[in-house]
C-alpha positions, 0 to 999 in steps of 0.5 A, spaced: 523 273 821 524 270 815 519 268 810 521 262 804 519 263 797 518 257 792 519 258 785 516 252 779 520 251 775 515 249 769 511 255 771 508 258 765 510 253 760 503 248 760 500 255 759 494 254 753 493 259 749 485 260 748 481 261 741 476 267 743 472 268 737 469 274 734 461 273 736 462 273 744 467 279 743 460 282 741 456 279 746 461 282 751 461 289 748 452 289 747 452 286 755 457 293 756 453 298 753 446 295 755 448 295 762 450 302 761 443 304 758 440 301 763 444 305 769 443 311 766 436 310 764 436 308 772 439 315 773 435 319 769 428 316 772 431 318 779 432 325 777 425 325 774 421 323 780 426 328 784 425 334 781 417 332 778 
């Protein structure tokens, strides 16, 4: 059984480089260290009820 794979030839040359700037690298970071906080403040909770 054979398969049949097509190649574009324009393939990766339209591609738009896209402008990130520095405050939204900063929102991602605080939204990764809140979602942290949150987790483990979560799993302490959990132990507390467990072994209080």
């Amino acid at each position: 059984m054979a398969s049949r794979l097509t190649v574009e030839t324009d393939f990766g040359h339209k591609a738009l480089k896209v402008q990130r700037n520095g405050n939204l690298r900063r929102k991602a970071w605080l939204a990764v260290f809140a979602g942290s906080a949150l987790f483990w403040g979560a799993v302490a909770v959990v132990i507390w009820h467990i072994w209080g």
